[in-house]
ZAMARGU-4260 file (C-alpha; in steps of 0.2 Angstrom, whole numbers, plus 5000, padded with zeros to 4 digits):
<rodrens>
0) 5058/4976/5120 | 5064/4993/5118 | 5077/5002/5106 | 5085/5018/5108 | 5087/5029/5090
5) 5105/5025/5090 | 5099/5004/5091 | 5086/5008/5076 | 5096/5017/5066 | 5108/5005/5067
10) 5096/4991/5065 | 5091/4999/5051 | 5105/5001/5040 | 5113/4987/5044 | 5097/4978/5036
15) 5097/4987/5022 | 5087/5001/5025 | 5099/5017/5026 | 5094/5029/5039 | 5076/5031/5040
20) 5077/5040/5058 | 5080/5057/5061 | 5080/5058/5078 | 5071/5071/5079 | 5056/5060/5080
25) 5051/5062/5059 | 5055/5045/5046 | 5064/5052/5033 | 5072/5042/5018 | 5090/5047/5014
30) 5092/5050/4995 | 5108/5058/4994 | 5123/5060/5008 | 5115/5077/5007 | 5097/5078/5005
35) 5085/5070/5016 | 5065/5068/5010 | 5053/5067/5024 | 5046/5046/5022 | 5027/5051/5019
40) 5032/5061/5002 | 5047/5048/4998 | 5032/5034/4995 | 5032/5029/4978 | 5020/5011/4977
45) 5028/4998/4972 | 5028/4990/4953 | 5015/4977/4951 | 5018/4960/4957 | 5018/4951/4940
50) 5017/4933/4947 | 5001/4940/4954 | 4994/4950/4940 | 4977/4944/4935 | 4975/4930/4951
55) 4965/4943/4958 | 4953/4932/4969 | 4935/4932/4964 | 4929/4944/4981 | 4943/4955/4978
60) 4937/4958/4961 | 4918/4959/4966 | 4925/4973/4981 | 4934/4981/4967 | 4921/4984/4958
65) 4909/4991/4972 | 4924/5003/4975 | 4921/5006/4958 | 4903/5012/4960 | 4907/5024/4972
70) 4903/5014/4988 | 4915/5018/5004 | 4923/5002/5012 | 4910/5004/5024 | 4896/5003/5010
75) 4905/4989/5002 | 4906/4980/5017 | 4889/4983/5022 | 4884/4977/5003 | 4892/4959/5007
80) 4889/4956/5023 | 4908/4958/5030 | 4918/4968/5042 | 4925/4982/5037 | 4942/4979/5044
85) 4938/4965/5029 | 4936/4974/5015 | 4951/4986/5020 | 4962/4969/5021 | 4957/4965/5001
90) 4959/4982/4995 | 4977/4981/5004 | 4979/4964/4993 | 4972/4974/4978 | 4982/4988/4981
95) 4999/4976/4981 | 4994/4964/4967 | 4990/4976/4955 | 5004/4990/4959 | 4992/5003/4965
100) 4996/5017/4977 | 4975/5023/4979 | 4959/5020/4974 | 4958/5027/4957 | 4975/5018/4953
105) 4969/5005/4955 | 4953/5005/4948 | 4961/5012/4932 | 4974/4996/4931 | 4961/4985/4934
110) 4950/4993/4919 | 4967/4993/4909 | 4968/4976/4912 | 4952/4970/4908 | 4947/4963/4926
115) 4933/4974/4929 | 4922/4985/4918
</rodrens>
């Protein structure tokens, strides 16, 4: 299926979005009828999920705290015995269930919180 910018853009907005498009081949997030912020400095992560706040599953919080070491995802995963691909998947998980936008965001919530030392 294909969609010409005019059928994104409208897609787009009508969902919700606002004009995220360009066309000039950027993602931009409209914040005002006059200013327009490329997408990649408009991220800002999203607030914890708090019906998910401290159901951390065990793995994720054994992974976290080898990130935590200074291990890569790829010395993490080699250090359990998983894919890599794995480890990015619970650090995504992580990442969303703590409110996290990096690394260090997230290790620093989880020591906030009392999940890992």
């Amino acid at each position: 299926m294909s969609f010409s910018n005019e059928s994104f853009l409208a897609q787009t907005h009508a969902q919700g979005y606002g004009d995220m498009f360009n066309g000039y081949g950027s993602f931009v997030v409209v914040v005002s009828d006059s200013t327009q912020v490329p997408a990649v400095q408009a991220y800002k992560a999203p607030a914890a999920n708090t019906s998910l706040l401290g159901f951390l599953t065990p793995r994720e919080i054994e992974i976290l705290e080898l990130l935590g070491t200074g291990l890569s995802v790829k010395g993490a995963a080699r250090e359990l015995a998983i894919s890599p691909g794995t480890v990015k998947w619970h650090v995504k998980n992580i990442y969303y269930k703590l409110g996290a936008s990096s690394r260090e965001d997230a290790l620093l919530k989880a020591r906030l919180r009392k999940i890992i030392e």
